[in-house]
Structure formats: structure tokens, C-alpha cells
N, C-alpha and C positions, 0 to 999 in steps of 0.2 A: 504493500500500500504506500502510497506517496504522502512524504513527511508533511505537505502541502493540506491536502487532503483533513490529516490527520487533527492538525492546527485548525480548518475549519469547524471540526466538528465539535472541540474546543468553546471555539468561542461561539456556537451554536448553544452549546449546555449550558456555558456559564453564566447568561441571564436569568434562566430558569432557573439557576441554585442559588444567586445571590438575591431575589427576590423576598429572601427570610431575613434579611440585613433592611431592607429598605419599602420593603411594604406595610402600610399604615396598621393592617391587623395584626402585624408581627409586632409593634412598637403598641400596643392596646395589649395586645398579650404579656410582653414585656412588665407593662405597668402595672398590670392585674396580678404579676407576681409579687409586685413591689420593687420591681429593678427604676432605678432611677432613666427616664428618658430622656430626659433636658441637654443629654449628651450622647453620642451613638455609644461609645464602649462598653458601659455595663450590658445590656442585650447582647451588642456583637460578643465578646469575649464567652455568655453564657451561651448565647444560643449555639457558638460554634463548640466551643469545647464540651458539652455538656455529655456526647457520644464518649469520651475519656473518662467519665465516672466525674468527682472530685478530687480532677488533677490541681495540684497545686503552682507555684508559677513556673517553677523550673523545666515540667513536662510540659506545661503550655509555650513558652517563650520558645522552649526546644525545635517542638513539632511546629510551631507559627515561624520560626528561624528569623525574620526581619524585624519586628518589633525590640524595643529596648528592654531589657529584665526591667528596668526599674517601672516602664508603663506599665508590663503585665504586672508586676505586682501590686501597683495600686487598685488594680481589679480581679485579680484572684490570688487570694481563696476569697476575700470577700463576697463574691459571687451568691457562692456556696452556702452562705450562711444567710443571704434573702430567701434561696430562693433550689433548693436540691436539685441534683442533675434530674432526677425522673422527672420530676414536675415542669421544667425548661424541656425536657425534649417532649411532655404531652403539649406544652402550649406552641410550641415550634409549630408540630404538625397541626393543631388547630387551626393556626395562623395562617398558612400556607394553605390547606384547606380551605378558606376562608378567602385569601388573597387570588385561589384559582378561580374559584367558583364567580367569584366578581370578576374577571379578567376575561373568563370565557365564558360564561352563562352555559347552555345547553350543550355545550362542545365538549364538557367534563363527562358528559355521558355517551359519547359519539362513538363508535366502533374505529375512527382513526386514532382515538387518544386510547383507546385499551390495547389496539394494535401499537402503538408508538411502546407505552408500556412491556412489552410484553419484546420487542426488539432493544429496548434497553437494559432489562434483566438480563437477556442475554448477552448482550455486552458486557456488564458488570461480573456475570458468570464467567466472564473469559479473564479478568483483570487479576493478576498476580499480587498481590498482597501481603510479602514475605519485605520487609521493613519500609511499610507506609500504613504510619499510625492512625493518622485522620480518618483513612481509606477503612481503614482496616475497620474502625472503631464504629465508623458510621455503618460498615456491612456485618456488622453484628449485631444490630438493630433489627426488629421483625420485619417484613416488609406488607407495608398498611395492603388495604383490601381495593383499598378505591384503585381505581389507574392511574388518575393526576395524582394523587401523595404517590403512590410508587414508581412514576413517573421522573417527580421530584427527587426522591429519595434516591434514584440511579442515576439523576443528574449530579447527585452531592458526595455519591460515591465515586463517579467516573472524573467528577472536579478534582476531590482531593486525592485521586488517585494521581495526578497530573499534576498535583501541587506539591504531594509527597516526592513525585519523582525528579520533579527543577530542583527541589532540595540538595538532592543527590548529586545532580549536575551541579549547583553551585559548588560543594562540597569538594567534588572532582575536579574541580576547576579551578580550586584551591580561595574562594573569595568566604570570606566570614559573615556574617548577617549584614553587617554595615557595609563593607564591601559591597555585596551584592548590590545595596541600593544605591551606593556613591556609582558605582560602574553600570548601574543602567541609567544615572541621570545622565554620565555621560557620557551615553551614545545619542541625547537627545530623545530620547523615549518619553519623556516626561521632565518636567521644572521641577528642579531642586524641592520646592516647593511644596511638590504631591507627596514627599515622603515624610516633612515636617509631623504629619500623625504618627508616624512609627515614634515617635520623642528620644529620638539620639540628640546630645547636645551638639552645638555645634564644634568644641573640643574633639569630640568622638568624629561627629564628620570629618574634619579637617586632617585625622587622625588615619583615618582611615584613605582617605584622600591621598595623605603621602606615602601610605606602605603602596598604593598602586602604582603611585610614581616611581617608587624606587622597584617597582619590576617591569617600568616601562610601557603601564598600562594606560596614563593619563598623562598629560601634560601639565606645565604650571598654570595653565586655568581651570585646571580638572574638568579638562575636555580629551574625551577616549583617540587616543593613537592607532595607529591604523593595526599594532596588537592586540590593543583593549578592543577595538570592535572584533579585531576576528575572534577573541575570547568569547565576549559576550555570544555572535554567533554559534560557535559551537556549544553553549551552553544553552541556547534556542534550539539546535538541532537535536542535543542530547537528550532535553526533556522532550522533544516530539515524539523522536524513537521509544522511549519509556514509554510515552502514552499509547503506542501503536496498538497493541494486543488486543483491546475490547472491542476496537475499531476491524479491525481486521480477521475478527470472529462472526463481524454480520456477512461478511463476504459483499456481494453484490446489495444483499436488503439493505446495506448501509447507503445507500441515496435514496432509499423507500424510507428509511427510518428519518432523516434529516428533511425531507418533505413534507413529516409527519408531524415535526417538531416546530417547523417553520414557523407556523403560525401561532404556536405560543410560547415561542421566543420573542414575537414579531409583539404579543400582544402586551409583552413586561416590559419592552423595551416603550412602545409608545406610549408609557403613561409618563415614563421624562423620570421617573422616581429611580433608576438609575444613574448613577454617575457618569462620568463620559468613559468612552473604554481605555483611555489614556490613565484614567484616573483610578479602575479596576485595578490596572495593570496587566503585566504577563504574568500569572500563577501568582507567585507570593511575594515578588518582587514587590 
């Protein structure tokens, strides 16, 4: 299957999974637990970690790899103690629940979304799982009954399957959390600026800034050298290949399944309640 390919179907899932970060009944469900809204973190940090049991921040920060220890700890374990992981992962899926049902009215019951369902389980069935935590965590979870949640739910696995594996590649690649976001600012991927939420200081930035230079990866404006891009590249091609497998278990039904999806990718993205895909990012950069 072509690395190309692979990448699109990618960024086909990934509105459909991040929809539990930024749709309004997932921030109503948030609140109902008692998690504070008034700031995206406490919901994100529960809602995503919450498949890890009560992990504390060191497994959090680990498996999230670009965040600051010092961010994730100001919200876990605190989490934990508003609000237990069962209870964050029934309101997750309520939410999302919730969030489809409004997004596609009659369509959640259509014979294209339980087929869509039912070519993404298989995909996920094909997805290797031997050190991808996220991945792993989230397909130890039951798989709901409706087709949108399990729908969703294979969107969130075959996500952090792909999120787990850039890890890997940044890893391979030798860049450290900070790293990795200094050298994808500068390939111009995104302003400096988008990563400001991770809350590395800017000592730590700058820090990080010159171990790249001193292997020749940036320049003294911490702008990537024509090494740093081809790093960066290879570390875009490494995680594609990692992600191939689930994609390349639909065989040919994989353009029947992404025809399938189309339209409620199509329908999360036009309500604007995501951010722009710059601001996504590539996986966990």
C-alpha cells in the first residue's frame, strides 16, 4: 500500500476521534462530572487518559511524549480525584453519542455507517499493539453496540495507534519531546506559537533549540537545515509505514470504507469546532 494513501486515511479518522476534545456535549459531560471547563485541559487530559486506568503523570506525560511533566502534573492525578476513570470513559461515550446523533441525524442508523463500522473493526483487528499504550488501552475497552460509538471507538484506536507509533519514530530519530516540537516548528509546519500549550519554558525551548544545532539540524534562527528537514521527513515516512497494517488488511474495501467515512468526517469538520489541521498537528507533535 502507498505511504500516500496511508497518510490519507489518517487524516480521514482523525476528525472523527478528536470530536471528544471539542464537541459541546463532551464539555456538558465534562462538567457534569465536575471537571473544570473554563479551560480545555482538565476534560482533555481525563477524557484521553482515562483508557490507562489512574495513571499518574509520569505514565501520562510518557505515553503523550510532547507535553511538559510539569503541565501534566498540574492535571493528573488531580483528575482522578473529581472524577474516576470509569465514570470519564461512560461520559466520553455518552458525549460522543450525543455529539453523532446531532451531527448526522438518521445516518447513525443507515446501513453505510454499520457497514463503515464493521470495515473499521477490521482494520483495528489487523493493528499490532505490542508497545502502543494508548492503542492498546483504548482496544481493551468493550466495543459499544451502536455502529457510530464503535465506529468512533476504531477511529480512537487506529488514531493512537499512529500516535503511538511517531513516538517511536521520534525516538528512532533520536529527538526528545521538546525536540520533536522545536524541529517540527522548524520545518515550518506550524508557529512556534501552536506549541506554546505543550508549557515548555522558553529556557527549555531554546535549550532544546541548540542541542539541534549542535547536530546540525537547525540553524541560528532555529530554522531546519536541509538535514533537519530530511530528519523530520523520515520521521513522517517512518510513522506512515507503522501505520500501514490496519490499512492494508481492508485490501481493496479500503476506498469502500473511506467513502463510507467521508461524510462524517465531512460533517465534524463543518461545524468549525475543530481547530485548523495545522493546529491538530501530525500525530502528537
Amino acid at each position: 500500500m502507498e505511504l500516500t494513501m496511508v497518510r490519507k486515511m489518517w487524516q480521514l479518522i482523525e476528525p472523527v476521534h478528536a470530536l471528544v476534545y471539542y464537541a459541546p456535549e463532551l464539555t456538558e459531560e465534562a462538567a457534569a462530572l465536575g471537571l473544570a471547563t473554563d479551560e480545555r485541559w482538565p476534560g482533555y487530559f481525563a477524557l484521553r487518559s482515562a483508557p490507562l486506568g489512574a495513571a499518574g503523570p509520569a505514565l501520562v506525560t510518557a505515553t503523550y511524549y510532547s507535553f511538559s511533566p510539569g503541565m501534566v502534573a498540574e492535571y493528573v492525578p488531580a483528575v482522578w480525584a473529581t472524577a474516576e476513570p470509569a465514570k470519564v470513559l461512560a461520559a466520553r461515550l455518552s458525549g460522543v453519542d450525543r455529539a453523532l446523533r446531532r451531527l448526522l441525524g438518521d445516518r447513525v442508523d443507515s446501513p453505510e455507517l454499520a457497514e463503515a463500522a464493521v470495515l473499521a473493526r477490521r482494520a483495528v483487528h489487523a493493528a499490532d499493539l505490542a508497545a502502543r499504550p494508548l492503542a492498546a488501552a483504548n482496544a481493551d475497552l468493550p466495543w459499544p453496540d451502536a455502529p457510530h460509538l464503535a465506529l468512533w471507538q476504531a477511529a480512537t484506536i487506529l488514531r493512537e495507534h499512529r500516535g503511538d507509533g511517531h513516538v517511536a519514530a521520534l525516538l528512532t530519530a533520536g529527538l526528545d519531546p521538546t525536540e520533536a516540537l522545536v524541529s517540527f516548528a522548524a520545518v515550518g509546519a506550524a508557529p512556534v506559537e501552536v506549541f506554546a500549550s505543550r508549557r515548555w519554558t522558553g529556557e527549555e525551548w531554546a535549550a532544546a533549540r541548540d542541542r539541534l544545532a549542535a547536530r546540525g539540524l537547525v540553524d541560528a534562527d532555529g530554522v531546519a537545515t536541509d538535514a533537519g528537514r530530511r530528519l523530520r521527513d523520515e520521521v513522517e515516512r517512518r510513522t506512515d509505514e507503522l501505520a500501514t497494517a490496519p490499512w492494508r488488511a481492508l485490501g481493496p474495501a479500503v476506498g469502500r470504507f473511506a467513502q463510507l467515512v467521508a461524510p462524517v468526517t465531512g460533517a465534524v469538520v463543518a461545524t468549525g469546532m475543530l481547530p485548523g489541521r495545522s493546529t491538530l498537528g501530525i500525530r502528537r507533535d
